[in-house]
KEKE-3310 file (N, C-alpha, C; in steps of 0.2 Angstrom, whole numbers, plus 5000, padded with zeros to 4 digits):
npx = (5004:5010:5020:5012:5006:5017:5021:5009:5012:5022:5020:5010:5016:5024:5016:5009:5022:5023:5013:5015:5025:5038:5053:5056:5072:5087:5096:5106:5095:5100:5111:5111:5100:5084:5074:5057:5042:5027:5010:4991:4977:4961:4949:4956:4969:4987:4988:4984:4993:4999:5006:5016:5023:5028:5037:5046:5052:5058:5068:5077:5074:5070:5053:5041:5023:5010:4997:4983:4975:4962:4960:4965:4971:4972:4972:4961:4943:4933:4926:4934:4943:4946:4952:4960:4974:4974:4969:4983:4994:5000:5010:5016:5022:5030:5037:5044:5053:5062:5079:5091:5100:5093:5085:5070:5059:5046:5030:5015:4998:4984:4970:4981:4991:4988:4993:5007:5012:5009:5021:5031:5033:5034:5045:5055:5071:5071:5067:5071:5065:5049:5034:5020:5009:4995:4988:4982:4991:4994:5002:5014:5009:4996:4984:4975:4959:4958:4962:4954:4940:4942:4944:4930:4921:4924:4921:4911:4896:4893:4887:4884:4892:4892:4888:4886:4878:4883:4881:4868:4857:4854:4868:4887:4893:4897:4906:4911:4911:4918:4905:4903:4898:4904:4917:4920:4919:4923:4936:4944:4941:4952:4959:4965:4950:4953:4959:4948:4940:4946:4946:4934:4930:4940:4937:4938:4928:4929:4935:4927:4936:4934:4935:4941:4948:4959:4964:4973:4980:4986:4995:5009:5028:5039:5053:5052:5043:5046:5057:5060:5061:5050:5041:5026:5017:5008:4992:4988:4970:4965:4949:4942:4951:4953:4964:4965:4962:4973:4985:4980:4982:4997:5002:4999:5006:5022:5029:5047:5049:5040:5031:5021:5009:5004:4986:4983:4971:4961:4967:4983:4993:4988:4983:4993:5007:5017:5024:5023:5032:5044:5045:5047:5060:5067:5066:5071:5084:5087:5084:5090)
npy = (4994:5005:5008:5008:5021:5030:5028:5033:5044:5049:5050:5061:5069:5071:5070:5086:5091:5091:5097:5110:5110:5105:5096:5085:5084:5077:5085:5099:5113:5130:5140:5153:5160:5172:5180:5179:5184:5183:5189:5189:5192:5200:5189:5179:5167:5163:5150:5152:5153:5144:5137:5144:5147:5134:5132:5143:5139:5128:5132:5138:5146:5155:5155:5164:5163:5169:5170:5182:5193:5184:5177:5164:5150:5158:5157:5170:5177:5185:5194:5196:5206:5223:5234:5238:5237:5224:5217:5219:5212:5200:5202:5213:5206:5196:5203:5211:5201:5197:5196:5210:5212:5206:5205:5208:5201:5207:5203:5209:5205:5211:5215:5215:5224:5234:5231:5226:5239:5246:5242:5243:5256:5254:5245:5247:5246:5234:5228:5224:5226:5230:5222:5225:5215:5216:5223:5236:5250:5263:5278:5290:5301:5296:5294:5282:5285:5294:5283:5273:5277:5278:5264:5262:5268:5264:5250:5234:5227:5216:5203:5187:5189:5192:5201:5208:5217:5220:5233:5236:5239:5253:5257:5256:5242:5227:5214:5204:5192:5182:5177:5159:5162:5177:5174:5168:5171:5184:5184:5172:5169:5165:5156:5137:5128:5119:5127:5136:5130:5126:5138:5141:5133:5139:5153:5165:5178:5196:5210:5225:5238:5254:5269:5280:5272:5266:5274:5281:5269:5268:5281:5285:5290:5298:5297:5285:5274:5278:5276:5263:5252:5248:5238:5237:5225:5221:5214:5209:5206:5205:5207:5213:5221:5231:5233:5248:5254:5250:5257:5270:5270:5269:5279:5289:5286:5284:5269:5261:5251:5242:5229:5218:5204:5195:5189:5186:5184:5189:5183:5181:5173:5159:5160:5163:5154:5151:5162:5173:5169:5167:5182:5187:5181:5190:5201:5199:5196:5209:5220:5214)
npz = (5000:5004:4996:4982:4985:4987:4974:4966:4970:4963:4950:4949:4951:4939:4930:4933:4930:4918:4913:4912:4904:4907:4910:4922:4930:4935:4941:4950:4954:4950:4961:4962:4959:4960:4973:4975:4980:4978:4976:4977:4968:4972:4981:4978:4981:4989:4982:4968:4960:4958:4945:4941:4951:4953:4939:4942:4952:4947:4940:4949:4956:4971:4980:4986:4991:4996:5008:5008:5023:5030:5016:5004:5014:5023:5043:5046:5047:5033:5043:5053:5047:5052:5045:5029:5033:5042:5031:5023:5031:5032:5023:5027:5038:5034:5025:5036:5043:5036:5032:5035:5023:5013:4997:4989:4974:4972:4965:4962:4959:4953:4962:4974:4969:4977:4989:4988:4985:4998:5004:4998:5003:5014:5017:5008:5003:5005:4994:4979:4964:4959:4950:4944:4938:4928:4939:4951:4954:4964:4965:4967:4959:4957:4967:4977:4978:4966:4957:4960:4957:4946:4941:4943:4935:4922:4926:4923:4919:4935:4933:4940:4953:4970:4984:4999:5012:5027:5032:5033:5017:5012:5013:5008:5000:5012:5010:4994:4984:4967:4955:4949:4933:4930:4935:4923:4913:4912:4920:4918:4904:4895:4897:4906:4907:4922:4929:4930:4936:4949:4954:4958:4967:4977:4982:4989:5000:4997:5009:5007:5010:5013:5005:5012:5020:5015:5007:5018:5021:5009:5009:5001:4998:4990:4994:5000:4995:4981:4978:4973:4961:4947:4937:4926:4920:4907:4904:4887:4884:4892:4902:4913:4920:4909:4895:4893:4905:4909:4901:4905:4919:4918:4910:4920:4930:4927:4927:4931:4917:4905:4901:4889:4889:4877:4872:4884:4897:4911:4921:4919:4926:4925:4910:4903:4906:4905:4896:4907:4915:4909:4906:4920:4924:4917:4921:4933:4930:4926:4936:4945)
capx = (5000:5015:5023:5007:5006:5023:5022:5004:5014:5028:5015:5005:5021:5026:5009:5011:5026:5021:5007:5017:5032:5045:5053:5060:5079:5092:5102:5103:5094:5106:5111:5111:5092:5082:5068:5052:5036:5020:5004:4988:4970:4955:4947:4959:4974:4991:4985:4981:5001:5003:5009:5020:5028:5033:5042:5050:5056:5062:5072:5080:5073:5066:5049:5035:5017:5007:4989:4982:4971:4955:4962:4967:4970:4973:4963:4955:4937:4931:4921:4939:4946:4943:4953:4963:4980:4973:4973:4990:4996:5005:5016:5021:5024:5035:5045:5049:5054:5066:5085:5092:5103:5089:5079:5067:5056:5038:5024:5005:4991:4976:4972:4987:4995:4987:4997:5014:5013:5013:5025:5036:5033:5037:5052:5060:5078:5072:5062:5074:5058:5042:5032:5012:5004:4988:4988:4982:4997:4993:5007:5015:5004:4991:4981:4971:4954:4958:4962:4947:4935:4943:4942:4921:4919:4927:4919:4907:4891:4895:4884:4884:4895:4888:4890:4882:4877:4881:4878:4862:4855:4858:4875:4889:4891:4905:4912:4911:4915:4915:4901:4904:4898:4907:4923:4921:4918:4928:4941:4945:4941:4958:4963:4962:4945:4952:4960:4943:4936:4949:4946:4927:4932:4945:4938:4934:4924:4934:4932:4928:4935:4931:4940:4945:4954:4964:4970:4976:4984:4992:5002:5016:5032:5044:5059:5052:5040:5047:5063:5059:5059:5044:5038:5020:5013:5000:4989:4983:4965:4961:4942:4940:4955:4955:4970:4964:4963:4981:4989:4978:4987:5003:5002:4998:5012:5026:5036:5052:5050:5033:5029:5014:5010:4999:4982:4981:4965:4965:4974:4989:4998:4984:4981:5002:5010:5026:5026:5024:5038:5050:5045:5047:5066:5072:5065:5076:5091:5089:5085:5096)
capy = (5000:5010:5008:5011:5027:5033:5027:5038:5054:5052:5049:5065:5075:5071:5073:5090:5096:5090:5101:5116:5110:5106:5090:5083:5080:5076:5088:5104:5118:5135:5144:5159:5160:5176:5177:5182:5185:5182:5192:5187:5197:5199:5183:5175:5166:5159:5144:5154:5157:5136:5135:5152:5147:5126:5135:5149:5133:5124:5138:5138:5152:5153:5159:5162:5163:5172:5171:5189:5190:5181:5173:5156:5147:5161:5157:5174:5174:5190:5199:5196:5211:5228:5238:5234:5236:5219:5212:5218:5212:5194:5204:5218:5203:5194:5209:5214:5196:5195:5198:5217:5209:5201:5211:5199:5203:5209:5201:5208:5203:5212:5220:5213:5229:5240:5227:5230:5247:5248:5236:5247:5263:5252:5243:5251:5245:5224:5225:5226:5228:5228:5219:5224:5212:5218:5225:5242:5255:5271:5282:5299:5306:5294:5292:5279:5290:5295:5279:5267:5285:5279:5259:5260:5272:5258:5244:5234:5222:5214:5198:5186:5191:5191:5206:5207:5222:5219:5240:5240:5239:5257:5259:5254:5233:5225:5210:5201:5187:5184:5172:5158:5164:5180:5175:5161:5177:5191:5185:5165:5165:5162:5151:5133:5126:5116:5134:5140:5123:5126:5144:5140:5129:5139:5159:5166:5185:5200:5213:5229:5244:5261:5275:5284:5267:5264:5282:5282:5264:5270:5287:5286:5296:5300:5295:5278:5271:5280:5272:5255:5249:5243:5235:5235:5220:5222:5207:5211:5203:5207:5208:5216:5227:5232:5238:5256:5255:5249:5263:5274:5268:5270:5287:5295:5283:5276:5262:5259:5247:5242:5226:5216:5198:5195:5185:5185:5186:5194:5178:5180:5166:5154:5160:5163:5155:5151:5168:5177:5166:5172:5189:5188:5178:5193:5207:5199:5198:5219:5222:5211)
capz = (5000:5005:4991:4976:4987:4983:4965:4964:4969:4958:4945:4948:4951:4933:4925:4935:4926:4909:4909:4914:4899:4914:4910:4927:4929:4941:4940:4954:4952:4951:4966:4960:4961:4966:4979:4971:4985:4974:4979:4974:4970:4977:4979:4976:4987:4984:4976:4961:4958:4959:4940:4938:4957:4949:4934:4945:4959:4944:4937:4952:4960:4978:4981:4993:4988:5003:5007:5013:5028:5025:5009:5004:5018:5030:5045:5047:5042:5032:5047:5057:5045:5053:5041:5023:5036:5043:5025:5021:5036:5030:5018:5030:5043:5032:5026:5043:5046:5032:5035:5032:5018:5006:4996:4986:4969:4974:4962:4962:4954:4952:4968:4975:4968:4985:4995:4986:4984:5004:5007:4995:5007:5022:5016:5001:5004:5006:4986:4972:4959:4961:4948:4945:4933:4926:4945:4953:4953:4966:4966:4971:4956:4957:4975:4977:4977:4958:4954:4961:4953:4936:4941:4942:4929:4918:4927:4918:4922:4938:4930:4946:4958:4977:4988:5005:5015:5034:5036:5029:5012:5012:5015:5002:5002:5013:5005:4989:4981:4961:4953:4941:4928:4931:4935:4917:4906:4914:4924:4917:4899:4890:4905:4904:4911:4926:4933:4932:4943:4955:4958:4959:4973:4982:4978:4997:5000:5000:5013:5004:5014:5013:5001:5016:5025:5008:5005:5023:5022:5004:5008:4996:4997:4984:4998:5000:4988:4975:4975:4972:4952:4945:4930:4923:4914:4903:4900:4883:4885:4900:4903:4921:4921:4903:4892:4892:4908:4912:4900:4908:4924:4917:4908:4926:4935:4924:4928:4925:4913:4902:4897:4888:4887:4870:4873:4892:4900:4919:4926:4916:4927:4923:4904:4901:4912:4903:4895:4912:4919:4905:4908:4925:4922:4912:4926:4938:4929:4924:4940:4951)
cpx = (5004:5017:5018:5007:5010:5022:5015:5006:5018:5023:5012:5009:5024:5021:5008:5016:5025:5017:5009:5025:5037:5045:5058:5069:5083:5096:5101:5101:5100:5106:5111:5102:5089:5075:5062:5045:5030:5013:4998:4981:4967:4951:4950:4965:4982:4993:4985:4991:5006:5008:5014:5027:5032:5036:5046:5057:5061:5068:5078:5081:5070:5060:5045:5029:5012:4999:4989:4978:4963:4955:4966:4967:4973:4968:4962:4948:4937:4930:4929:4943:4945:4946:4958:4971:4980:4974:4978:4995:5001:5009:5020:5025:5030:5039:5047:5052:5062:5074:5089:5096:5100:5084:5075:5063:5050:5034:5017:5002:4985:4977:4977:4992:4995:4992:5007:5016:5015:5019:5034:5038:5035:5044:5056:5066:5078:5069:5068:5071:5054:5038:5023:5010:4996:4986:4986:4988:4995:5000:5008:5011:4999:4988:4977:4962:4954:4958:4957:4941:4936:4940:4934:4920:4920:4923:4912:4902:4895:4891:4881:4888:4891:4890:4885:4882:4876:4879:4872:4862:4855:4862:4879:4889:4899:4910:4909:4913:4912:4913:4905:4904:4903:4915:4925:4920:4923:4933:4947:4946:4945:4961:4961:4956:4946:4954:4953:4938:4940:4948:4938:4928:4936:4943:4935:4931:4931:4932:4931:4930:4933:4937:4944:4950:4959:4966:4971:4980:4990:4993:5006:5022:5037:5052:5059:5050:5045:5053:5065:5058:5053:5042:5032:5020:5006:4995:4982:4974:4962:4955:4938:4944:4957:4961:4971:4965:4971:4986:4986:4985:4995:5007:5003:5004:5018:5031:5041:5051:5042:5032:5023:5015:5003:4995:4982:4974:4968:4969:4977:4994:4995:4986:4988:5006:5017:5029:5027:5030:5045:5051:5050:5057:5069:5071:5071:5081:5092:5090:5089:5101)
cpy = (5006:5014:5011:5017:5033:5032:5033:5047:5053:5051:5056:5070:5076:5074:5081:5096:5095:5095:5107:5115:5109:5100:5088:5081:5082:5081:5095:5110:5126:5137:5152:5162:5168:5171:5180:5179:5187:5186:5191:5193:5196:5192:5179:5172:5164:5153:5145:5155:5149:5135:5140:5149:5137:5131:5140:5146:5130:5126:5137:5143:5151:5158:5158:5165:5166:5172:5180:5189:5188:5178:5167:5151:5150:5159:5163:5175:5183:5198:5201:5205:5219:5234:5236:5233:5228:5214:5213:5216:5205:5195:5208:5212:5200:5198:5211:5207:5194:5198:5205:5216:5206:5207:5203:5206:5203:5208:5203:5209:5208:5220:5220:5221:5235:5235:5228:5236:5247:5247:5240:5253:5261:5247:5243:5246:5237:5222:5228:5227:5225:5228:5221:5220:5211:5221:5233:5244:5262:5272:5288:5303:5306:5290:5287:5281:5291:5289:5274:5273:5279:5270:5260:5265:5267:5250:5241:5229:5218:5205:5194:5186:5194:5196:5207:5215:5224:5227:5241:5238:5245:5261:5255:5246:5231:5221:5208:5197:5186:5176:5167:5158:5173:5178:5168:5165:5182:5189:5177:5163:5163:5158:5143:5130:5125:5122:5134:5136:5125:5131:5145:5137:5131:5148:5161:5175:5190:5206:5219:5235:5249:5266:5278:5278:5266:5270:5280:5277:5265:5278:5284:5290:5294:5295:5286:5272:5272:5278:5267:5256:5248:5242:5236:5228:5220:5216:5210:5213:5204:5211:5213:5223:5228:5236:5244:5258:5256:5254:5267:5276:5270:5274:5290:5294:5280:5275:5264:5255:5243:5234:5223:5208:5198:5191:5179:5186:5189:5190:5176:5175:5160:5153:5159:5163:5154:5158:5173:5175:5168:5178:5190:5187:5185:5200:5206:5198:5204:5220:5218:5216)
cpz = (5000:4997:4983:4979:4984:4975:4961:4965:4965:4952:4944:4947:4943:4929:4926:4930:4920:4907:4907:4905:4903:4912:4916:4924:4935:4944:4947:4951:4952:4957:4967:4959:4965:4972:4976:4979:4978:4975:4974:4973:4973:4975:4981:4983:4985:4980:4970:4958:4957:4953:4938:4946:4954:4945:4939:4949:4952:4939:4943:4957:4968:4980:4984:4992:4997:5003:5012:5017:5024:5017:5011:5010:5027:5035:5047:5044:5039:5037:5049:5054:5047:5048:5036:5027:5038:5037:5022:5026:5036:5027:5021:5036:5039:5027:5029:5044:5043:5033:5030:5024:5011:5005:4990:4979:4969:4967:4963:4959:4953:4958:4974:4976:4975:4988:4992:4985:4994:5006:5004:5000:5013:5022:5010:5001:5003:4999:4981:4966:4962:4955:4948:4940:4933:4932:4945:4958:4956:4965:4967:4966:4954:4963:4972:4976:4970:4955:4956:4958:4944:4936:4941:4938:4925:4919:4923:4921:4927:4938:4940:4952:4963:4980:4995:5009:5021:5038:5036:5021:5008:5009:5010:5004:5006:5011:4997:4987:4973:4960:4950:4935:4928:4930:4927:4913:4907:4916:4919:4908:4894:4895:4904:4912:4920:4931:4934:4938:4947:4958:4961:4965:4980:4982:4987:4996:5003:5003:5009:5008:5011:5009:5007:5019:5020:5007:5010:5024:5015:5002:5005:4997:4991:4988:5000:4995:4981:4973:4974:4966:4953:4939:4930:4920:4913:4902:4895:4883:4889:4901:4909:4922:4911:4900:4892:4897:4913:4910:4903:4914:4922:4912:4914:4931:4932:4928:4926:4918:4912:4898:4894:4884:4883:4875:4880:4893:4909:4923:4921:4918:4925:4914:4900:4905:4910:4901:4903:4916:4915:4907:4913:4927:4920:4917:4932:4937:4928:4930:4948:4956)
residu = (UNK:UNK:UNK:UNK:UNK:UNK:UNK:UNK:UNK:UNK:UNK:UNK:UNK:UNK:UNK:UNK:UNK:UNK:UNK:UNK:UNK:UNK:UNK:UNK:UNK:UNK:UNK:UNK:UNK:UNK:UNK:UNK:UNK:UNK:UNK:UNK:UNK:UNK:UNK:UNK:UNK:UNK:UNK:UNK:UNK:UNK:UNK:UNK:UNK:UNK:UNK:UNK:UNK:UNK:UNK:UNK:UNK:UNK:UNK:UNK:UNK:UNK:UNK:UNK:UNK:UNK:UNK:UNK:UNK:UNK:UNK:UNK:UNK:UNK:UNK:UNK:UNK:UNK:UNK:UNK:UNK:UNK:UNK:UNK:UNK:UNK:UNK:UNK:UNK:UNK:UNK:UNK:UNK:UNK:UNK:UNK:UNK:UNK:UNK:UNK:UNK:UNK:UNK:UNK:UNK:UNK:UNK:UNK:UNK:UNK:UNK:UNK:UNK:UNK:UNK:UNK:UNK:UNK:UNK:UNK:UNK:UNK:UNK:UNK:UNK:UNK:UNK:UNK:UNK:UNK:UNK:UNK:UNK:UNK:UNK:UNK:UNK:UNK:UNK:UNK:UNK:UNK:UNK:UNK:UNK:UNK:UNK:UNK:UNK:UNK:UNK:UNK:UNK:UNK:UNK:UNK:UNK:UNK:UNK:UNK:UNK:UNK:UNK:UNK:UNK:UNK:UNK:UNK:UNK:UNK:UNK:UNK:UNK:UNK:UNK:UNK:UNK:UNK:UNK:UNK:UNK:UNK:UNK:UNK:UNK:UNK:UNK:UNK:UNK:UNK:UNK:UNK:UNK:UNK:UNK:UNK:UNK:UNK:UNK:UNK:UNK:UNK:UNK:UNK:UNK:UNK:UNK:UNK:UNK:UNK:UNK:UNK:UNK:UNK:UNK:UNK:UNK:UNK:UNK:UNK:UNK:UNK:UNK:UNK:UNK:UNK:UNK:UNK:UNK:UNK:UNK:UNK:UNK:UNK:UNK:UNK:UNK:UNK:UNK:UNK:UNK:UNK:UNK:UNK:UNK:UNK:UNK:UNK:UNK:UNK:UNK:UNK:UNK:UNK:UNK:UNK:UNK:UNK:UNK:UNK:UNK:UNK:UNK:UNK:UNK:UNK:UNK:UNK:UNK:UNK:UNK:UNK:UNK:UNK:UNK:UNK:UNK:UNK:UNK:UNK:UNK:UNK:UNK:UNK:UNK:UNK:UNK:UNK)
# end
């Protein structure tokens, strides 16, 4: 029994890297390797970053995928969140944890991008780039208030996607989580299927705060933010956060350095995960 056990993980662990294009081998990976910290969007958790984090490992890189509060398999529940500080609160804990000497390669996803952007104001000196793919980007000449205005101006049918109204019916809604049909049309659909089964299975409610709690959580300065690199990635196809929207975004804030993965949808690690992984490979050789 022992033994069919073992023989059924190396079995799945191959079938695994096959799918991704990674042919197992014996050999060690480089030691030369960065650190790359992963951030996922709303919704979502570090699970979602499974196929981008195998290619990254097998590169030879060293990476840490983070769930934020009340995601993936943090255990806080929703309610537990009293302001968006609580939900950045895994990223700022393991960048203070991290040793003065290591600076690592910040990755965010979506709305992920609010949580590296602090993290940039609070530890400048430990992030050698900072990476937003298809991600919300405030900065010193775009506050978050300007930039969530322009985000729901742009937004479009919210189809089934769940919102709940603990203050009242009223009052603006507190969490959300997005539908299935919703996240199979806007967020999934150049992705393959079984992504979209997993993320239907694994997608938790995100706490909505308040415009005023988010300006207040992302002050920017010039002195600390502003000195960390950053890349953009475009994901062409992107349904939710549209292309118009990302140059928008990156008109009012540029990057250092501009890139675009052709016939992505909003889960670029899902939809292009070899292309994102290249990208990502060649970010952290510039910026090393």
């Amino acid at each position: 029994m022992e033994l069919s056990k073992k023989y059924f993980m190396r079995i799945s662990f191959f079938i695994i890297l096959s799918s991704l294009g990674i042919e197992s081998t014996k050999e060690e990976p480089p030691r030369t390797g960065k650190h790359f910290v992963l951030i996922h969007g709303a919704c979502l958790g570090a699970w979602s970053w499974y196929k981008l984090e195998t290619l990254l490992k097998s590169s030879g890189h060293n990476v840490t995928a983070l769930d934020l509060g009340a995601s993936g398999i943090n255990p806080l529940q929703v309610n537990d969140l009293q302001s968006s500080s609580d939900y950045f609160k895994p990223l700022r804990d393991f960048m203070e944890a991290l040793p003065f000497h290591e600076r690592v390669i910040l990755v965010g996803h979506s709305y992920g991008g609010y949580a590296i952007s602090q993290a940039m104001e609070y530890f400048p000196s430990k992030i050698s780039v900072a990476v937003f793919a298809t991600a919300f980007m405030p900065g010193l000449t775009l506050n978050y208030s300007t930039l969530n205005q322009m985000r729901v101006s742009q937004q479009g049918p919210q189809l089934d996607n769940h919102f709940t109204y603990d203050q009242g019916p009223n009052n603006p809604p507190t969490t959300l989580i997005f539908g299935p049909l919703y996240s199979a049309s806007e967020l999934f659909p150049l992705s393959p299927i079984e992504d979209l089964t997993l993320a239907t299975l694994l997608l938790r409610p995100l706490r909505l705060f308040s415009d005023e709690d988010l300006s207040k959580q992302l002050m920017l300065s010039t002195k600390k933010y502003g000195s960390v690199k950053r890349v953009f990635i475009i994901a062409e196809k992107d349904k939710t956060m549209k292309r118009d929207f990302q140059l928008w975004m990156i008109e009012r804030n540029p990057p250092n350095d501009v890139v675009e993965i052709k016939g992505s949808d909003h889960m670029v690690m899902m939809s292009k995960t070899i292309e994102l992984w290249s990208r990502l490979q060649g970010i952290a050789e510039k910026y090393s």
